[in-house]
PyMOL Python script that loads the backbone (N, CA, C, O; Angstrom):
from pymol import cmd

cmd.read_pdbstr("""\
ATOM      1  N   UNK A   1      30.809 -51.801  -5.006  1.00  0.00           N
ATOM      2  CA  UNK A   1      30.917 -50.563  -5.749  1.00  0.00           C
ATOM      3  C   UNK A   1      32.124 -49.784  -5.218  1.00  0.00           C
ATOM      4  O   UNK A   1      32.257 -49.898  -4.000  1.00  0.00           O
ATOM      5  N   UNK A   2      33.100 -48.967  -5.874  1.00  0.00           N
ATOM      6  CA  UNK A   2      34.298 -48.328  -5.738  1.00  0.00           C
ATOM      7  C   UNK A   2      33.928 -46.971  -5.300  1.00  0.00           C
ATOM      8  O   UNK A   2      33.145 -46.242  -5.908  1.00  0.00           O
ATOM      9  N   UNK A   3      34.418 -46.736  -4.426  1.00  0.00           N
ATOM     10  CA  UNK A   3      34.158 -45.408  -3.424  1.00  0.00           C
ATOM     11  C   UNK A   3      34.548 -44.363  -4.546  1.00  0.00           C
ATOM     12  O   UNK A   3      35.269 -44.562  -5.524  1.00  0.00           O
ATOM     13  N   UNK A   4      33.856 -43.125  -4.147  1.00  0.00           N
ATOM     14  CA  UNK A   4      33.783 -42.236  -5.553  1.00  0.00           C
ATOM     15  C   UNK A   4      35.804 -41.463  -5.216  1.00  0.00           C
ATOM     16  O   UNK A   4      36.423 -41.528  -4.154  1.00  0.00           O
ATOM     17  N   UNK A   5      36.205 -40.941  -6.318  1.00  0.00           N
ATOM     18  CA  UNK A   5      37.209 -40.102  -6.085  1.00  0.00           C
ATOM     19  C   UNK A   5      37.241 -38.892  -5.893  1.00  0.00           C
ATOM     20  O   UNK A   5      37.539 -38.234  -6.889  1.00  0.00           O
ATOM     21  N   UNK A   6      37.000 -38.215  -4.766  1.00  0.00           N
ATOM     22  CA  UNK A   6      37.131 -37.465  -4.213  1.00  0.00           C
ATOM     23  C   UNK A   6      37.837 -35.881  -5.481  1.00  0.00           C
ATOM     24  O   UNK A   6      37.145 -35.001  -5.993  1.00  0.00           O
ATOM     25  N   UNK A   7      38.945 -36.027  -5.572  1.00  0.00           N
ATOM     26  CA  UNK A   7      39.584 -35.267  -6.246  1.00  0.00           C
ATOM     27  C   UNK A   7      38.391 -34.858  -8.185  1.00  0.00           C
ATOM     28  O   UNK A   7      38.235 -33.759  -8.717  1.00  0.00           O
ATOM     29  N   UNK A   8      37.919 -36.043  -8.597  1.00  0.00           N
ATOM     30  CA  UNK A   8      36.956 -36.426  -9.736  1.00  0.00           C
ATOM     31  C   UNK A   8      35.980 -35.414  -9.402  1.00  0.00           C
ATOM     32  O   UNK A   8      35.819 -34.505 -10.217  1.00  0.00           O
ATOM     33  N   UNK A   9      35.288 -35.423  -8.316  1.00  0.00           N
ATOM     34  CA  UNK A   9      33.893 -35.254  -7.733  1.00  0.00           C
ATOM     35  C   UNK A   9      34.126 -33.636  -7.510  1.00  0.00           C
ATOM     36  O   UNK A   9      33.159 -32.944  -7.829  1.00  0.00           O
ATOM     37  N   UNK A  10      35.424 -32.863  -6.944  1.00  0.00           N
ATOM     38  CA  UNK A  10      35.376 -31.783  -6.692  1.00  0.00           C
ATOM     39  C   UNK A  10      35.736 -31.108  -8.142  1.00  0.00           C
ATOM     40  O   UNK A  10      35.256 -29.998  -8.372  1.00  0.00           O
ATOM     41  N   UNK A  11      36.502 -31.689  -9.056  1.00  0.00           N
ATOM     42  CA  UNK A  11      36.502 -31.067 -10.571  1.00  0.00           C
ATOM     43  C   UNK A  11      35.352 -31.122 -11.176  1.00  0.00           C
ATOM     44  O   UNK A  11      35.388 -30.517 -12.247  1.00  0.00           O
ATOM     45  N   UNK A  12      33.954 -31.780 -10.844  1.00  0.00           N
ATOM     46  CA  UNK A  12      33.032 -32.173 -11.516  1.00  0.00           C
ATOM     47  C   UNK A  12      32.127 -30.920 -11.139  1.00  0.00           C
ATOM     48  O   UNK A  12      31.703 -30.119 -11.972  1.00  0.00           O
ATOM     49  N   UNK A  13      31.873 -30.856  -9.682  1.00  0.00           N
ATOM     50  CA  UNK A  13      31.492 -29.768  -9.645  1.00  0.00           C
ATOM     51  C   UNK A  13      32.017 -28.697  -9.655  1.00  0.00           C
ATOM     52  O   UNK A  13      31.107 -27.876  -9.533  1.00  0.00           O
ATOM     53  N   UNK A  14      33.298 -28.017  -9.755  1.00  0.00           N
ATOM     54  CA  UNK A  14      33.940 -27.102 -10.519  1.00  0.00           C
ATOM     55  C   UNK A  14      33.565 -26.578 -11.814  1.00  0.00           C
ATOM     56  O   UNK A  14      33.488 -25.487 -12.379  1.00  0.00           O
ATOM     57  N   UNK A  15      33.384 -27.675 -12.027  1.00  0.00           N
ATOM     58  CA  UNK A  15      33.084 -27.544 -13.869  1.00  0.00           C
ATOM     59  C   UNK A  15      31.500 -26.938 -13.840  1.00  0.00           C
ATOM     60  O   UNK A  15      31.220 -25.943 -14.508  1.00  0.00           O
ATOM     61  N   UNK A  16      30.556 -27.586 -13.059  1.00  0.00           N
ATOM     62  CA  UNK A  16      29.463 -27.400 -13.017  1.00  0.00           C
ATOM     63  C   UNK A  16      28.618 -25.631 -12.650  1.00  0.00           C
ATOM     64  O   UNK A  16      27.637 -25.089 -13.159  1.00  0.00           O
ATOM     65  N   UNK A  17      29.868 -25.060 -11.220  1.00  0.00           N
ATOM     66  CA  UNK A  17      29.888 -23.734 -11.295  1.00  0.00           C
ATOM     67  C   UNK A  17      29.913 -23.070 -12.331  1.00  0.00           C
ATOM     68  O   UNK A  17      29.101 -22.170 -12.545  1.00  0.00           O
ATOM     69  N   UNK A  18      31.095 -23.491 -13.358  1.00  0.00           N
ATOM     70  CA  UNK A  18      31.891 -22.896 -14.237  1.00  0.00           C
ATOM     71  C   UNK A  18      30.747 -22.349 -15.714  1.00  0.00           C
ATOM     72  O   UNK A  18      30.746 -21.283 -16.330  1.00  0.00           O
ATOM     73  N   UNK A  19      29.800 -23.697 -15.899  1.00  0.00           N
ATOM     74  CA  UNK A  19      29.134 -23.770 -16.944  1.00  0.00           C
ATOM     75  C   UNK A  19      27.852 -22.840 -16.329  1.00  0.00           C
ATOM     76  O   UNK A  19      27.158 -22.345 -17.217  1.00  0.00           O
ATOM     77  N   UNK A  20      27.377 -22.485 -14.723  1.00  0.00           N
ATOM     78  CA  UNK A  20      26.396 -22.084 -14.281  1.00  0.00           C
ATOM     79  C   UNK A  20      26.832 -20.607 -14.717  1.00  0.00           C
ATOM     80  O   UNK A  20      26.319 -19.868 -15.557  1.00  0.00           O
ATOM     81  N   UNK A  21      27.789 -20.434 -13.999  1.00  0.00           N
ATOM     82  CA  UNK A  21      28.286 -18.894 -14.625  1.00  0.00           C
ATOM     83  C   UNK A  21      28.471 -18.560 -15.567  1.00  0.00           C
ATOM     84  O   UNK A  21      28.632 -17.350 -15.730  1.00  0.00           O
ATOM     85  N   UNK A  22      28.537 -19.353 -16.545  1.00  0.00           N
ATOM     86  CA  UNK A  22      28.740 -18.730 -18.058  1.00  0.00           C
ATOM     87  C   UNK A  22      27.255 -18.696 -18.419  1.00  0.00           C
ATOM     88  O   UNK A  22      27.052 -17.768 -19.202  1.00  0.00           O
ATOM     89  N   UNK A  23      26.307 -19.281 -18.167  1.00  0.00           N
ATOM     90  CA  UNK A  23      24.936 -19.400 -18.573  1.00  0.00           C
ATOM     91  C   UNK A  23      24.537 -18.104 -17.586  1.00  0.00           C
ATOM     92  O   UNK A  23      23.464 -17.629 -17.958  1.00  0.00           O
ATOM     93  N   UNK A  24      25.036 -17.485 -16.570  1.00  0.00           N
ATOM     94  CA  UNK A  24      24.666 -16.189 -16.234  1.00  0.00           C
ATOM     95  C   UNK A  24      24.908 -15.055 -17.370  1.00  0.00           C
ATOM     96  O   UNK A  24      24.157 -14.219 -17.873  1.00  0.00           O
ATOM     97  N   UNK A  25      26.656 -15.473 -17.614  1.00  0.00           N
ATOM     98  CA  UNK A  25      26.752 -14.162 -17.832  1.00  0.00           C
ATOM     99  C   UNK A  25      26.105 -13.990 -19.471  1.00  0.00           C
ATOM    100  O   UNK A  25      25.577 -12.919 -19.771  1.00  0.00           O
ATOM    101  N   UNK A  26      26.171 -14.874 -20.268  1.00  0.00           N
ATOM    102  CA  UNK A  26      25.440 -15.484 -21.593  1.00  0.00           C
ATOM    103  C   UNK A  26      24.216 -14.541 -20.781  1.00  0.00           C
ATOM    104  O   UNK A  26      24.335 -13.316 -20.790  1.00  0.00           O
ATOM    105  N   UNK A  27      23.244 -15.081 -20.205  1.00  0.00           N
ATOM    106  CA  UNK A  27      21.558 -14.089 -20.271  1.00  0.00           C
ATOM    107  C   UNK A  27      22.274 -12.949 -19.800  1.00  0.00           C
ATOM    108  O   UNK A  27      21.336 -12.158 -19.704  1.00  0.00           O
ATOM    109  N   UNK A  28      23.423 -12.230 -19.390  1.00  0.00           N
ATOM    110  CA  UNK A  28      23.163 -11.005 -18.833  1.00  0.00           C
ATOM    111  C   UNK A  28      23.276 -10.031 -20.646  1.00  0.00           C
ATOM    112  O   UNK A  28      22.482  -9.165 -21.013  1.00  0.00           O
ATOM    113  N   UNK A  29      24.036 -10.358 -21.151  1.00  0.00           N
ATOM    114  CA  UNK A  29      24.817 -10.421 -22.243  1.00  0.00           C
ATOM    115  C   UNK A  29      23.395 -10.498 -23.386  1.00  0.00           C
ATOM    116  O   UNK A  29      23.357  -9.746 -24.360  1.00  0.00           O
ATOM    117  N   UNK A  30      22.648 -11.174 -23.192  1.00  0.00           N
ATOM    118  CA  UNK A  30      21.373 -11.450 -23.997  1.00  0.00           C
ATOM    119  C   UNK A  30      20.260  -9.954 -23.727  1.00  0.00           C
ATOM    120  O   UNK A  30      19.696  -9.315 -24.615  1.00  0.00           O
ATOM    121  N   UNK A  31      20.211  -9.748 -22.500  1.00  0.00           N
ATOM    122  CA  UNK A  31      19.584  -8.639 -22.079  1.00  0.00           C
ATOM    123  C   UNK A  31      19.727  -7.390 -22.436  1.00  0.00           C
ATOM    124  O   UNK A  31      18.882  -6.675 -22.975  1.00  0.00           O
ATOM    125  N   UNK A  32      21.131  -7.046 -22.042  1.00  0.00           N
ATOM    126  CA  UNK A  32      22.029  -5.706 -22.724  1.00  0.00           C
ATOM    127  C   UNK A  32      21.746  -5.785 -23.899  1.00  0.00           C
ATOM    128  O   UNK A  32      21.684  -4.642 -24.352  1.00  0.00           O
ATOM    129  N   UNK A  33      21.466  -6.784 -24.910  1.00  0.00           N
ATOM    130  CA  UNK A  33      21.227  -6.691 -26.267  1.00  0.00           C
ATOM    131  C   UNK A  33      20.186  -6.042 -26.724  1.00  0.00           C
ATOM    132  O   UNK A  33      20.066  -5.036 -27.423  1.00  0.00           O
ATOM    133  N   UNK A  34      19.105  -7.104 -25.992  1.00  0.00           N
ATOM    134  CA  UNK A  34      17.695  -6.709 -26.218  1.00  0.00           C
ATOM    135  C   UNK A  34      17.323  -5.470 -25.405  1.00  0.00           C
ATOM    136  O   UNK A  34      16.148  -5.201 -25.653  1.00  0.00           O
ATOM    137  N   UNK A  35      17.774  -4.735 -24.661  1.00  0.00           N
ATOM    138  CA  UNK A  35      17.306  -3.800 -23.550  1.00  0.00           C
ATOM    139  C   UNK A  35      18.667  -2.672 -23.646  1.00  0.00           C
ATOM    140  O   UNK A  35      19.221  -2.838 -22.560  1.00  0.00           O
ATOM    141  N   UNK A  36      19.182  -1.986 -24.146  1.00  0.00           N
ATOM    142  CA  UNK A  36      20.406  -1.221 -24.515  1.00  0.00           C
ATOM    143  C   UNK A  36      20.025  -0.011 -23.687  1.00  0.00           C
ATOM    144  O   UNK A  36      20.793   0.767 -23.120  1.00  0.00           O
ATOM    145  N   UNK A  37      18.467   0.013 -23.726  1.00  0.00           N
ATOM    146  CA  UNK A  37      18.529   1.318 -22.529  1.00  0.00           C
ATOM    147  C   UNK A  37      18.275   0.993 -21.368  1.00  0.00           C
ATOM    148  O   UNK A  37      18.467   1.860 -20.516  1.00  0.00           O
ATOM    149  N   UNK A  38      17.826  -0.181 -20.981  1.00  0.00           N
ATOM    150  CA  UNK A  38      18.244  -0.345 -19.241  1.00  0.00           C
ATOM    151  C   UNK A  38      18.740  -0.267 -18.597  1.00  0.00           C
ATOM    152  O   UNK A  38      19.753  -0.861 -18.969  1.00  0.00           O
ATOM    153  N   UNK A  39      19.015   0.291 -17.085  1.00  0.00           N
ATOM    154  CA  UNK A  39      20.206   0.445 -16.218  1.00  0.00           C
ATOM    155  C   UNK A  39      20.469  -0.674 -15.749  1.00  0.00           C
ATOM    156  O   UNK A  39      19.694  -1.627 -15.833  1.00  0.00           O
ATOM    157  N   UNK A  40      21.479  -0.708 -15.250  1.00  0.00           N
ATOM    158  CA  UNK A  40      22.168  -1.892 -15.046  1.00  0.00           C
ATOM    159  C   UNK A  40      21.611  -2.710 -14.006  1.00  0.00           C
ATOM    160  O   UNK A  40      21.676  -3.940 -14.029  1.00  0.00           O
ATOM    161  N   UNK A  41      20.756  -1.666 -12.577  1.00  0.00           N
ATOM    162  CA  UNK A  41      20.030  -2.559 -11.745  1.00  0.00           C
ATOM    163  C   UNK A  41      18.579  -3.124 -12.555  1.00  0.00           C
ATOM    164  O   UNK A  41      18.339  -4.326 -12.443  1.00  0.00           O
ATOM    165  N   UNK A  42      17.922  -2.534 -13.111  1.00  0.00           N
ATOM    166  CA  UNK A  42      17.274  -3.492 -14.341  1.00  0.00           C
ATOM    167  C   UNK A  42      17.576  -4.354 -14.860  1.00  0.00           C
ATOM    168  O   UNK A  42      16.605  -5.001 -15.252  1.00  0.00           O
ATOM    169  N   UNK A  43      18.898  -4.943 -15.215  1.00  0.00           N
ATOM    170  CA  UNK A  43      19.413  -5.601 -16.102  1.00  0.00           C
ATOM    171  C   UNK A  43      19.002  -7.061 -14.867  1.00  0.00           C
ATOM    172  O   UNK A  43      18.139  -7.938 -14.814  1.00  0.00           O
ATOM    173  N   UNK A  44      20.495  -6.532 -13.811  1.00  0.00           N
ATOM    174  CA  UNK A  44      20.522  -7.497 -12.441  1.00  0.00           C
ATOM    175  C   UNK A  44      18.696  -8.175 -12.033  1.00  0.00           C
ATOM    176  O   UNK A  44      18.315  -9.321 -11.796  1.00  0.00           O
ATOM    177  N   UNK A  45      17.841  -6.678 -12.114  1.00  0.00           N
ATOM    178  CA  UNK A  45      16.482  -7.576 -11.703  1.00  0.00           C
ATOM    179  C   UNK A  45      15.573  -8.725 -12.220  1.00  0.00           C
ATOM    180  O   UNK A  45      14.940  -9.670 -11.750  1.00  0.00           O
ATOM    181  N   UNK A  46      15.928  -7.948 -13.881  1.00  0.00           N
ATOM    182  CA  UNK A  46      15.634  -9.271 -15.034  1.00  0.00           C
ATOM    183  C   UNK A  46      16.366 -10.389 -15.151  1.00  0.00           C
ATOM    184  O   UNK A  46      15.931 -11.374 -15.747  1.00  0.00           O
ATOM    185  N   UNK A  47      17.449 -10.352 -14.640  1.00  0.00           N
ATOM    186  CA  UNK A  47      18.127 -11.762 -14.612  1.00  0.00           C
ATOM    187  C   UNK A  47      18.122 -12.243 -13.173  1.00  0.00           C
ATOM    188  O   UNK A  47      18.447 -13.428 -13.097  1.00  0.00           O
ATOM    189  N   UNK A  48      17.873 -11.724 -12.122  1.00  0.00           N
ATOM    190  CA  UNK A  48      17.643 -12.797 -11.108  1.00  0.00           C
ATOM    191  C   UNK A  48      15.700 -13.165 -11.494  1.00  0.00           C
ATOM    192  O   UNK A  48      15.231 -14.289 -11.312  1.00  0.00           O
ATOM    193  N   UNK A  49      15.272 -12.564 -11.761  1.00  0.00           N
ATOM    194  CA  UNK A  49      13.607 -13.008 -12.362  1.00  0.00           C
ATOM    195  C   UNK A  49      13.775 -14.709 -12.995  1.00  0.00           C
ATOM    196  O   UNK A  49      13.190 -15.771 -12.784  1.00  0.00           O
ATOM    197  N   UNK A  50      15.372 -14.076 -14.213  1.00  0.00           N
ATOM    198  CA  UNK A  50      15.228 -15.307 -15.071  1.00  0.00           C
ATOM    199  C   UNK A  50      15.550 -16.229 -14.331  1.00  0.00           C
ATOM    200  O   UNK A  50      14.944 -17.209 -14.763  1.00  0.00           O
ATOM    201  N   UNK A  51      16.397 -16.642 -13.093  1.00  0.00           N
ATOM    202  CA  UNK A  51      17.016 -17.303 -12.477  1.00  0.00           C
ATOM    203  C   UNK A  51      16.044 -18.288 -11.697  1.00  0.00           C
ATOM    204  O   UNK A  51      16.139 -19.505 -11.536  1.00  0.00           O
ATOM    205  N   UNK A  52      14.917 -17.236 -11.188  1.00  0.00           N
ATOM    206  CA  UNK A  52      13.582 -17.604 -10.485  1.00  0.00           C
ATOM    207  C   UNK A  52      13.219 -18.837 -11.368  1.00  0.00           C
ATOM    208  O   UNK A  52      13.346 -20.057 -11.276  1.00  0.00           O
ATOM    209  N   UNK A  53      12.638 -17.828 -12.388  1.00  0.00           N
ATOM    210  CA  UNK A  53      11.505 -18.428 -13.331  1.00  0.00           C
ATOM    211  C   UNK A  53      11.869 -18.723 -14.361  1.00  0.00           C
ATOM    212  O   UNK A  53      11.701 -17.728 -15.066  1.00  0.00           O
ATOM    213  N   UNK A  54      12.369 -19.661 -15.047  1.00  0.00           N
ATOM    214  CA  UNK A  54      13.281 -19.541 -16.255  1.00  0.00           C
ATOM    215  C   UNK A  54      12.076 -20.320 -17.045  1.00  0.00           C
ATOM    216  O   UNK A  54      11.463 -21.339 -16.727  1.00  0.00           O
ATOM    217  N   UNK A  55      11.943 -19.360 -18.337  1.00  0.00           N
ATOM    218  CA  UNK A  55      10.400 -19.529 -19.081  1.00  0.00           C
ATOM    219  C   UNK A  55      10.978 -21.221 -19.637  1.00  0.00           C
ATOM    220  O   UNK A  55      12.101 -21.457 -20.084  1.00  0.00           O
ATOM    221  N   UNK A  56       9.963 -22.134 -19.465  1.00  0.00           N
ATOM    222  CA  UNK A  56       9.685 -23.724 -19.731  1.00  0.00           C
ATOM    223  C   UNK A  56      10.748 -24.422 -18.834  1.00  0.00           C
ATOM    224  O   UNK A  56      11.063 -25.611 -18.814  1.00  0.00           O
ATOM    225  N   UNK A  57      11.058 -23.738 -18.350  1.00  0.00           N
ATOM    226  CA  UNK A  57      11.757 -24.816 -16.905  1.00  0.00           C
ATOM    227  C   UNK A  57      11.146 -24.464 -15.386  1.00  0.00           C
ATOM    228  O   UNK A  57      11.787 -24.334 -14.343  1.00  0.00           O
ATOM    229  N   UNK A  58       9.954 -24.369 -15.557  1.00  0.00           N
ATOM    230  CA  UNK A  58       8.938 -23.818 -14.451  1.00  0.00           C
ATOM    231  C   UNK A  58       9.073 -24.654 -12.840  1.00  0.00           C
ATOM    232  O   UNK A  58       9.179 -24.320 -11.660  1.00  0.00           O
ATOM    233  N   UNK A  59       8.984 -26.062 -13.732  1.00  0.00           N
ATOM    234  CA  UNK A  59       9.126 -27.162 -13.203  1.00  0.00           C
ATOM    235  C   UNK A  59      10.363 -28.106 -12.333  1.00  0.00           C
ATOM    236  O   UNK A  59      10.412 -28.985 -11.473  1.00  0.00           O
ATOM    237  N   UNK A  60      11.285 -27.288 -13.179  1.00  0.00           N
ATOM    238  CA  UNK A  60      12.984 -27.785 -13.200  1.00  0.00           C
ATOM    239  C   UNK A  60      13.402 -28.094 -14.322  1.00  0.00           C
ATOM    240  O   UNK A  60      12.900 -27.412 -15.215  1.00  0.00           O
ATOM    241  N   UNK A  61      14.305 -29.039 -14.731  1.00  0.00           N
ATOM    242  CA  UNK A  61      15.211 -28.959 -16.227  1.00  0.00           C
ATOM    243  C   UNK A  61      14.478 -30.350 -16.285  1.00  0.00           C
ATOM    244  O   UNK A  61      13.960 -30.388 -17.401  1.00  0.00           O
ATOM    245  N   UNK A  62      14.223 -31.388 -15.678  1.00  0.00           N
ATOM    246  CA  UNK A  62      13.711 -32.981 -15.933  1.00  0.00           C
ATOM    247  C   UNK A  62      13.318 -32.815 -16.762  1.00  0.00           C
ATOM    248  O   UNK A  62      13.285 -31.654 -17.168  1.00  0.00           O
ATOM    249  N   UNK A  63      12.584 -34.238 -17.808  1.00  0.00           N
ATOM    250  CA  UNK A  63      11.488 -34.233 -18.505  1.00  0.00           C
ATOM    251  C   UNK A  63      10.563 -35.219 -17.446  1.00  0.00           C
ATOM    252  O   UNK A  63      10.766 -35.865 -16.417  1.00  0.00           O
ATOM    253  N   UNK A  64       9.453 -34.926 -18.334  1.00  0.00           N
ATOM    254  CA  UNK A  64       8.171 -35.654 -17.173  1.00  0.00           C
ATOM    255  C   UNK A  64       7.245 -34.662 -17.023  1.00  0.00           C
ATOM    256  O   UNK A  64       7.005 -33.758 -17.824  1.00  0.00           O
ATOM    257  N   UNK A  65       6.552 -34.942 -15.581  1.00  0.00           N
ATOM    258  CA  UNK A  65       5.306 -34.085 -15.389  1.00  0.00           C
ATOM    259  C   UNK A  65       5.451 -34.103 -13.981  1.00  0.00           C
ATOM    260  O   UNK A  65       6.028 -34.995 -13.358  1.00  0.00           O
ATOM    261  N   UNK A  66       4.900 -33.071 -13.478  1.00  0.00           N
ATOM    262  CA  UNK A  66       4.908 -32.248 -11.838  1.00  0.00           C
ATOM    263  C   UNK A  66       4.119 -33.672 -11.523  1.00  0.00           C
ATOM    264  O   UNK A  66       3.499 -34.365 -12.330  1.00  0.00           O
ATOM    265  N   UNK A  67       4.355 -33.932  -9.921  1.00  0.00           N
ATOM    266  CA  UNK A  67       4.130 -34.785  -8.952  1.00  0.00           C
ATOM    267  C   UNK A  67       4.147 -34.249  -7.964  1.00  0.00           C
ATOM    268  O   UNK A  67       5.110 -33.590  -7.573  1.00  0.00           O
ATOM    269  N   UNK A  68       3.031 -34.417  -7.305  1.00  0.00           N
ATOM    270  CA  UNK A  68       2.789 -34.247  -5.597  1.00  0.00           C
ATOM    271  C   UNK A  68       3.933 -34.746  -4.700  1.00  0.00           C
ATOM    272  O   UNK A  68       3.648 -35.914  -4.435  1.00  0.00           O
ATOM    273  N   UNK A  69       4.921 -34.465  -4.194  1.00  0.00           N
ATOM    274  CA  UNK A  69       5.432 -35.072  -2.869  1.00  0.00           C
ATOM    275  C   UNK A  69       5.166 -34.802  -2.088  1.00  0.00           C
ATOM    276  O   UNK A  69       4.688 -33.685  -1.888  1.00  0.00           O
ATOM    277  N   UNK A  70       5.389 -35.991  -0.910  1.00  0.00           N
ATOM    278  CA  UNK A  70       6.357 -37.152  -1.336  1.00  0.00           C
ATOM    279  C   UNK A  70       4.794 -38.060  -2.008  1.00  0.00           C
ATOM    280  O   UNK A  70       3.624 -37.843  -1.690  1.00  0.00           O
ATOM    281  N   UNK A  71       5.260 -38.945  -2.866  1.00  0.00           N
ATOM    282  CA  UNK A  71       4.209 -39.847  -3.525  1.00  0.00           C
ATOM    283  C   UNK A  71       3.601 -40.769  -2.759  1.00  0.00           C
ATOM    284  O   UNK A  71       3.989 -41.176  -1.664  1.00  0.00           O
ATOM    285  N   UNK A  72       2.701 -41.072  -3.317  1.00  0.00           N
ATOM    286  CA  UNK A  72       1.567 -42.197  -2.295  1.00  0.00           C
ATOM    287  C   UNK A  72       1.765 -43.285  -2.574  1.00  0.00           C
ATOM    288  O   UNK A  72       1.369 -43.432  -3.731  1.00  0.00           O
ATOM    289  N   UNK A  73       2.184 -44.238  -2.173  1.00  0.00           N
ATOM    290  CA  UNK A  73       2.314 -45.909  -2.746  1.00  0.00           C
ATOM    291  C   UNK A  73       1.062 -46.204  -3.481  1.00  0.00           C
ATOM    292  O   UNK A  73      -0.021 -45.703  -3.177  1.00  0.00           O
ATOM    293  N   UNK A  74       1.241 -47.017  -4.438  1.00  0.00           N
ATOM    294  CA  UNK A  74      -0.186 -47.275  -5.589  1.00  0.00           C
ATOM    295  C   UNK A  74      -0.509 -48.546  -5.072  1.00  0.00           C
ATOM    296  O   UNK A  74      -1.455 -49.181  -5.539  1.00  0.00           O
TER     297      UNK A  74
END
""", "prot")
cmd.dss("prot")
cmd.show_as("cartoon", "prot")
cmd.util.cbc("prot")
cmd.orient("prot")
């Protein structure tokens, strides 16, 4: 197997920041909409909440079903 490229791997996750932060500022942006009279540390508390708990990704983003770790050999 070919050793990964270094230079590839640090644009990859670049990119990956890039899309995390826009999906911040997208819900902050969603909030101000729905909430026009909230102050702004309201705004910040509801979106680190969403960050927590992000409604149907309770679990994480996978598909599947929650598992005990680490698993038990069958």
């Amino acid at each position: 197997m070919a050793a990964a490229d270094p230079t590839r791997l640090a644009e990859n996750l670049r990119l990956a920041f890039e899309l995390h932060d826009a999906g911040v500022a997208l819900m902050r942006q969603n909030l101000r909409r729905r909430l026009p009279e909230a102050s702004e540390e309201d705004i910040d508390e509801r979106l680190a909440d969403w960050l927590r708990e992000r409604p149907g990704a309770e679990f994480g983003d996978a598909e599947g079903r929650p598992v005990p770790w680490p698993r038990r050999a069958p």
